[in-house]
C-alpha positions in Angstrom: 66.1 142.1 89.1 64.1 139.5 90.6 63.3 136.2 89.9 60.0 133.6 90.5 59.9 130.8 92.6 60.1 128.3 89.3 63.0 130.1 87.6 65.0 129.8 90.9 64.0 126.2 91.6 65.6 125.9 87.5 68.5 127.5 88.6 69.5 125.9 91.2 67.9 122.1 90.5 65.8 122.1 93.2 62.1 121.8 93.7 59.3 124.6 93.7 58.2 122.2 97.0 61.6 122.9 98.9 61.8 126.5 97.9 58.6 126.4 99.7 59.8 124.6 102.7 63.1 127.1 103.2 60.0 130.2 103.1 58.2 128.5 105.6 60.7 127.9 107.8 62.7 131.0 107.7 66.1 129.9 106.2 65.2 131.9 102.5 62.6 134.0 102.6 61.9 135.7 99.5 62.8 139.7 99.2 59.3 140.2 97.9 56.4 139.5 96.8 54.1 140.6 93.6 50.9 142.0 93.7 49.3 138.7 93.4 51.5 137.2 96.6 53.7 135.2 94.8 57.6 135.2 95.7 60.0 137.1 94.1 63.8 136.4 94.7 66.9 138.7 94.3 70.0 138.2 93.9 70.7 138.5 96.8 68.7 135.7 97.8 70.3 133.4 95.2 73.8 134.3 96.7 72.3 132.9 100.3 70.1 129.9 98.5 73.8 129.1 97.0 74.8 129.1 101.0 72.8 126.7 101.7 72.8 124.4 99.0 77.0 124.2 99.9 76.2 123.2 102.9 73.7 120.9 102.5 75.8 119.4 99.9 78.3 118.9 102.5 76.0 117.3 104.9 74.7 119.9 107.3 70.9 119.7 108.7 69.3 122.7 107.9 69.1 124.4 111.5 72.8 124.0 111.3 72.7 125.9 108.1 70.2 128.6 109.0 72.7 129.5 112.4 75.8 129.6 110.3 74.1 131.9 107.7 72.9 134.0 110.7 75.5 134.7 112.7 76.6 138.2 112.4 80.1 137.9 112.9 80.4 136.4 109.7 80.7 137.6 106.5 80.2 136.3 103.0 83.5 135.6 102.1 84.3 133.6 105.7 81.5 131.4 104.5 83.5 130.2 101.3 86.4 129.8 102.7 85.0 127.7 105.5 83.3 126.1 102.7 85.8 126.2 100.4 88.1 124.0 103.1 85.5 121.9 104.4 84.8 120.7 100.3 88.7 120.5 100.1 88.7 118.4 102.7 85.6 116.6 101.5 87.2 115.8 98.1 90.6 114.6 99.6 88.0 111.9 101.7 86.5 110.7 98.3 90.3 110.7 97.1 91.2 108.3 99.8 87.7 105.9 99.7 88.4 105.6 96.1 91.7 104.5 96.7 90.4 102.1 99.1 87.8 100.8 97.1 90.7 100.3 94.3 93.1 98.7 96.9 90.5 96.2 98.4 89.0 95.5 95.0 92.9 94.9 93.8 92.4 92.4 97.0 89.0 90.9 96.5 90.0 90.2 92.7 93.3 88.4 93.4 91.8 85.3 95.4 88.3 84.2 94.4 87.7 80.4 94.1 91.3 79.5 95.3 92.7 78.0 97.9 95.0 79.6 100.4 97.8 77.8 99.4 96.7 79.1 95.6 96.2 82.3 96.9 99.8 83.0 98.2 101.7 81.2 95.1 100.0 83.7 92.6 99.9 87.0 95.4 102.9 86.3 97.5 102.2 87.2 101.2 99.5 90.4 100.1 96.2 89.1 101.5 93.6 89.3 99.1 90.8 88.8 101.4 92.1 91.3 104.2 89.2 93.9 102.9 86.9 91.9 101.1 83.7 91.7 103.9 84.3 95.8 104.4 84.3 96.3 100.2 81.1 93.8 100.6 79.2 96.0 103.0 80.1 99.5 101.8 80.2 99.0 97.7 78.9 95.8 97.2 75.9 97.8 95.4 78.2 99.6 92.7 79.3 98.8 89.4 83.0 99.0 90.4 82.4 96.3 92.3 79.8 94.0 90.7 82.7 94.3 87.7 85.1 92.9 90.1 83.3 89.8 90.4 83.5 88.5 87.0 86.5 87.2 88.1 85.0 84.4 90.1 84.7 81.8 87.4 89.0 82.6 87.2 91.0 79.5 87.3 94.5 78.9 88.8 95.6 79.4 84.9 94.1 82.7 84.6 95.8 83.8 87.5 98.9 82.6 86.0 98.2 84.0 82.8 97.5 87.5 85.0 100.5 86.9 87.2 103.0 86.7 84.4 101.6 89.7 82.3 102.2 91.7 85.9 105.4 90.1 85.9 106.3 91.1 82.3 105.1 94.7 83.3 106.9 94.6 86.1 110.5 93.8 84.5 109.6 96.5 81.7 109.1 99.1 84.5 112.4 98.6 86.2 114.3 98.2 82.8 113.3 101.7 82.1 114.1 102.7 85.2 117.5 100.9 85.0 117.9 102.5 81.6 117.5 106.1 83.0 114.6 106.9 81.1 112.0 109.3 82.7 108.5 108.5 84.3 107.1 110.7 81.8 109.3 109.7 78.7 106.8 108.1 75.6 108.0 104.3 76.7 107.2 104.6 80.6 103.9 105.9 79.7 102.7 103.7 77.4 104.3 101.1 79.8 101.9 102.3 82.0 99.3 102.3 79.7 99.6 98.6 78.8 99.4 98.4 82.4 96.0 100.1 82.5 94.2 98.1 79.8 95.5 95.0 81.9 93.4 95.7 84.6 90.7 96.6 82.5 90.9 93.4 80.4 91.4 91.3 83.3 89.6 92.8 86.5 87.3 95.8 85.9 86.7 99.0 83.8 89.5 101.1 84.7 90.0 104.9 82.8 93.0 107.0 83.7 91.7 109.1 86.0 90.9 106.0 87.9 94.3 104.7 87.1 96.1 107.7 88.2 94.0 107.1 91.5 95.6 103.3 91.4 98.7 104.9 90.9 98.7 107.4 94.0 97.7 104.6 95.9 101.0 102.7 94.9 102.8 105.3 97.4 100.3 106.2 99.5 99.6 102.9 101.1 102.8 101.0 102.2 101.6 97.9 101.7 101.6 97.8 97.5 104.8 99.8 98.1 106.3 97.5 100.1 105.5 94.8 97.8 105.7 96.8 94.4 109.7 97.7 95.7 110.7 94.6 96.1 111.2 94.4 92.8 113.6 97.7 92.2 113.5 100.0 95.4 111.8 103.2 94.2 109.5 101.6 91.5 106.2 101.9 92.9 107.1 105.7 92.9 108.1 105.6 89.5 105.2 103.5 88.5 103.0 106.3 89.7 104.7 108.8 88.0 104.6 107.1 84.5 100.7 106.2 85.4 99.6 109.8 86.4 101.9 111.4 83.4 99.9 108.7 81.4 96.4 109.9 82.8 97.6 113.7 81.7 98.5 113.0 78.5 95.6 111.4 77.4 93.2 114.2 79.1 95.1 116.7 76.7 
């Protein structure tokens, strides 16, 4: 079975133009050719243009590419584990920027048009503006972000409005908990989703995958767990639980 150069550029999303480009510089050369010249690709050839579309996709220049795919001490299957670690690792990156973009947003969202003084009576001693220029620079360009910034024309009130709702959420939280009820009993996760729609009505679009990203972040950096426990020790691990339980039964 083989395969022209415009069915492969359909299966793979790529153009007849850089099909072209990998001939002419040796990293996929076609298997054959027809009568009339044109290139043919096997299957094999679609396993090694999958090769190098990994790695592309995981930032490699394409000498790079063309001496890993060479080298004759490996074998097909040493390539996807190699890739299959390096997009592992990859995606547990994206994990922890998204959880920084959630954490400095949380930030940037918490102190805009107030002063200091404002600032630390709503927020306690959590700095809203410790991440704000870095969230500026490298997301100031997303939706995420340009959401955030509706809270700008926020008074001290809204804050205080915000405040006590966290509050409120925050006493519901550690009565369950007090109570002996689960993370993942029915009132801990709709706790936790009144706790999602919050952020979304107040701060920026937030779905429960994103929430359950929120949540991890709630243990992962020891800042919000610092602050979260102060109210119960162990809550901001509870609150995750109940949050990603949450996220899971609403992807069912």
């Amino acid at each position: 079975m083989s395969y022209s150069v415009g069915q492969v550029a359909g299966f793979a999303g790529v153009t007849v133009r850089t099909l072209h480009h990998y001939d002419g510089i040796g990293l996929l050369v076609p298997s054959e050719r027809s009568h009339a010249g044109h290139r043919r690709y096997s299957d094999a050839d679609l396993d090694r243009l999958q090769q190098i579309l990994f790695y592309r996709a995981l930032g490699f220049p394409l000498e790079e590419v063309a001496v890993l795919l060479d080298d004759p001490a490996a074998d097909p299957r040493a390539h996807l584990r190699r890739q299959h670690e390096l997009l592992t690792a990859r995606i547990e990156k994206l994990r922890e920027m998204a959880a920084a973009v959630e954490h400095a947003m949380e930030a940037r969202t918490m102190g805009i048009n107030l002063t200091p003084e404002e600032k630390f009576e709503v927020f306690g001693d959590f700095d809203p503006d410790e991440h704000a220029e870095e969230v500026r620079q490298r997301w100031g360009d997303t939706d995420a972000y340009r959401q955030s910034q509706r809270t700008a024309s926020y008074t001290k009130e809204d804050w205080q409005r915000i405040q006590d709702e966290a509050d409120e959420l925050t006493r519901r939280f550690v009565a369950l908990m007090e109570a002996g009820e689960r993370a993942d009993s029915e009132a801990a996760m709709d706790t936790a989703e009144d706790h999602r729609l919050g952020i979304a009505r107040n701060h920026y679009d937030c779905g429960h995958e994103m929430h359950a990203c929120l949540g991890e972040m709630y243990v992962g950096d020891e800042r919000f767990t610092r602050n979260i426990d102060r109210a119960k020790p162990g809550l901001a691990a509870y609150m995750r639980d109940a949050i990603v339980a949450n996220a899971a039964r609403h992807a069912s």
